[in-house]
N, C-alpha and C positions, 0 to 999 in steps of 0.2 A: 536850255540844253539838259539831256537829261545824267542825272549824275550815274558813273558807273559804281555796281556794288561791290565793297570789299569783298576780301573773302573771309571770313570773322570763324573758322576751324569746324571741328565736325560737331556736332552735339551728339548725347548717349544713341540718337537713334541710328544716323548716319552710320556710327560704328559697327554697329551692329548688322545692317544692310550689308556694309563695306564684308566685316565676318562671317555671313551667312554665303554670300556670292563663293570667299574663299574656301569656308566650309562644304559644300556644294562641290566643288570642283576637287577637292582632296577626294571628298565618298567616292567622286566616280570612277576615280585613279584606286582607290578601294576596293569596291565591290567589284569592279571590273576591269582592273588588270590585269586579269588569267586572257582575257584578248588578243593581250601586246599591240593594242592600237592604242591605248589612252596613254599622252606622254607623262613621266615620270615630273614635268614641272608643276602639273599639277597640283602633286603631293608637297612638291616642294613651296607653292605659294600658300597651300593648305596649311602652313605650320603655322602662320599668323593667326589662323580666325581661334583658334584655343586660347589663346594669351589675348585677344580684343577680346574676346566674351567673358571669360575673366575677369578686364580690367571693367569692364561695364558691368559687370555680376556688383563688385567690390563698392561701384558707385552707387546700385541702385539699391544695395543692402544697406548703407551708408542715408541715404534721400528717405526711402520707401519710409509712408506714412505709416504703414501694418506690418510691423517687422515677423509677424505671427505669420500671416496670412501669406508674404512672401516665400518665406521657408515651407511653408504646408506645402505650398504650390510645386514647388521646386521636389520635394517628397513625394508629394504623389506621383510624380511623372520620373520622379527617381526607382518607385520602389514598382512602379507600372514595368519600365523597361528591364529592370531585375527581375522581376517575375519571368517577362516575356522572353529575356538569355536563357534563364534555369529551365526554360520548357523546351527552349528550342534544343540544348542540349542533353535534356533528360526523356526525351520521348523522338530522338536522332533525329529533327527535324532539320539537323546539318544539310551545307548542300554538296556536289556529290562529291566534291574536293577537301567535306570536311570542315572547309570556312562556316562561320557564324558572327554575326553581327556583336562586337564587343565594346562596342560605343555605350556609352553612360554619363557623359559629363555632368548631368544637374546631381552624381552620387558622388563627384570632384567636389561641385559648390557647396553639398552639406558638409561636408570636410572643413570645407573652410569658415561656412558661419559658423562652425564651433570655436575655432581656432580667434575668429572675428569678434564675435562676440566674447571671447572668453579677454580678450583685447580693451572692448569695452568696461567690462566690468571690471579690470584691474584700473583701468582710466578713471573708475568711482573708487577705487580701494576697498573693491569687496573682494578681496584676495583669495580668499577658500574657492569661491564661485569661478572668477577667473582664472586661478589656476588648476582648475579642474576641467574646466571646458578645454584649456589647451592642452591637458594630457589623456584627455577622455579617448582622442584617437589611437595615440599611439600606445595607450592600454590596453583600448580594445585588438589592437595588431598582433603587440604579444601574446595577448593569452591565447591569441587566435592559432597562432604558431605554435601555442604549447599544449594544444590539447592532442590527447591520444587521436589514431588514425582511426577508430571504429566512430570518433564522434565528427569527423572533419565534412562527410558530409551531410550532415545537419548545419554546421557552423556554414557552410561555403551557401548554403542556400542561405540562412538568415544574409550573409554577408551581400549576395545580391541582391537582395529586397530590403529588408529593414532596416540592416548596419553595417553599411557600407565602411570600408578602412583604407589606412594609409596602404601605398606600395600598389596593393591590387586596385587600385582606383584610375580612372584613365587621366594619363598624364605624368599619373606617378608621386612619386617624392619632390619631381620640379615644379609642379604647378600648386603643390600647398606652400611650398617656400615661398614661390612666384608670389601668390595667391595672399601670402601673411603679408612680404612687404609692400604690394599692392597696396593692402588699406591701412594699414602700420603708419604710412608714409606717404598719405593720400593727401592731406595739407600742403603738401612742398612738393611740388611737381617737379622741381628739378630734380631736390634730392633725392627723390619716388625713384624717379626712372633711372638714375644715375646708379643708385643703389642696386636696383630692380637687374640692370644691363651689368654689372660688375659681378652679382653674386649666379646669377643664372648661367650668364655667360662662362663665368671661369667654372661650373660644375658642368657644363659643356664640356668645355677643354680638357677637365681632369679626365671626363668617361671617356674621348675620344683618344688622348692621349696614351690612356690603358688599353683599347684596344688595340694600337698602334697600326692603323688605317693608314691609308696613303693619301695623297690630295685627293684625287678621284674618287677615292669610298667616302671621304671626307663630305666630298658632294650631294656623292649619287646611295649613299647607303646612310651615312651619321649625320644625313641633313636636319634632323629636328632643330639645333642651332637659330636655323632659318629664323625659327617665330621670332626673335629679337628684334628682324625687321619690323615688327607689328613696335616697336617704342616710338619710332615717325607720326602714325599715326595717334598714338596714346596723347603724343606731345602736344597733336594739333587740337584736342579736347577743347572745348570752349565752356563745361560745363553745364550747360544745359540739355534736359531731358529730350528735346524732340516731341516729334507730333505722340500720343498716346495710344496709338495703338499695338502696344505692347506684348498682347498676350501670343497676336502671330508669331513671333518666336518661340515661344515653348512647345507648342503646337507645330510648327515646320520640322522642329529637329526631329523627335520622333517618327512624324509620318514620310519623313522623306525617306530618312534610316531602311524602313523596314516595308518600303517602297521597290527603293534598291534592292534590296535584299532578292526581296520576291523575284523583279523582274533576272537579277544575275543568275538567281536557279533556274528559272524558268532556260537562259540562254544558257548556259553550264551542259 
């Protein structure tokens, strides 16, 4: 007889399918929601695949044999799509509503190998080093904020290309906190996600609480929340990397991105 197979959890690659599919379906509730045909759950399952691709960023900076070559990779296709904002908003290549593509996530993940790394290197007690890399960003934010108005747009253009910062990064202030205890607490998968789901969540509660929404807005407007559902999955991890063909995801986000893009002008 033949034996039936367990189901033994997802590996890095699965997840990442699982958060592209979700990702995919948030863009179209995105780019083309000016329709009012694309329903709003969309967006709402779309809050997962940021917080999977994160928690899979966290492992493969974590694994990755070429910790160099990782981060370049991630840079270049960070400081490509900065480039590619600053153009489309500096030469109006808006479309006619105004909208522009403000997606950037791999200018999130270099946030955080600093942050990540600066983690490692206090794990050696090379102090100076690590605690530098973990304040490099939010130095760079302040001074960014303190520079006079005639220099801001020189700083806003480096900021989308070459140095990217806290706050104006997509996802914000949640997904570096997300993103530190991620790999902080990558050993203990309970106490990862227990932590991960406690600190996220109640910085949820406090923003929505301030805005003081009602259940319905709660839903239908303050749903970022949602990603939390992505800790089910995080949980079902089995560790391992998956088939290697890896690089298609760096490669999909972008060209789907500015895919979309094109065709919502074109129907706009």
């Amino acid at each position: 007889m033949k034996s039936k197979k367990r189901f033994r959890g997802f590996s890095g690659f699965d997840l990442k399918c699982l958060a592209m599919i979700l990702m995919v379906l948030d863009h179209i509730h995105y780019f083309f929601g000016f329709t009012g045909r694309i329903p709003l759950l969309f967006s709402q399952l779309g809050r997962l695949s940021g917080w999977l691709f994160l928690f899979c960023t966290a492992e493969g900076f974590a694994h990755t044999s070429n910790r160099r070559r990782y981060v370049l990779r991630c840079y270049i296709i960070a400081a490509a799509m900065g480039l590619i904002q600053y153009a489309i908003q500096f030469f109006g290549w808006t479309r006619a509503d105004g909208f522009f593509p403000a997606n950037n996530i791999f200018a999130t993940f270099l946030l955080c190998f600093l942050l990540w790394q600066g983690l490692d290197e206090l794990k050696k007690k090379r102090w100076l080093i690590g605690i530098g890399l973990l304040a490099l960003p939010w130095a760079g934010y302040f001074l960014f904020a303190s520079l006079p108005l005639t220099l801001v747009p020189y700083a806003y253009f480096l900021q989308c290309t070459l140095f990217p910062l806290p706050f104006l990064n997509e996802g914000g202030i949640y997904y570096l906190i997300g993103g530190f205890l991620l790999y902080a607490l990558r050993q203990h998968r309970a106490v990862q996600l227990s932590v991960f789901t406690l600190t996220i969540g109640g910085l949820y509660a406090l923003v929505l609480g301030q805005m003081n929404f009602s259940f319905i807005e709660v839903l239908t407007v303050g749903y970022e929340w949602m990603g939390l559902f992505a800790v089910g999955f995080m949980a079902l991890y089995n560790g391992r990397r998956g088939p290697r063909n890896q690089r298609f995801f760096y490669w999909f986000y972008p060209a789907h991105i500015y895919l979309f893009y094109i065709l919502s002008c074109l129907m706009i």
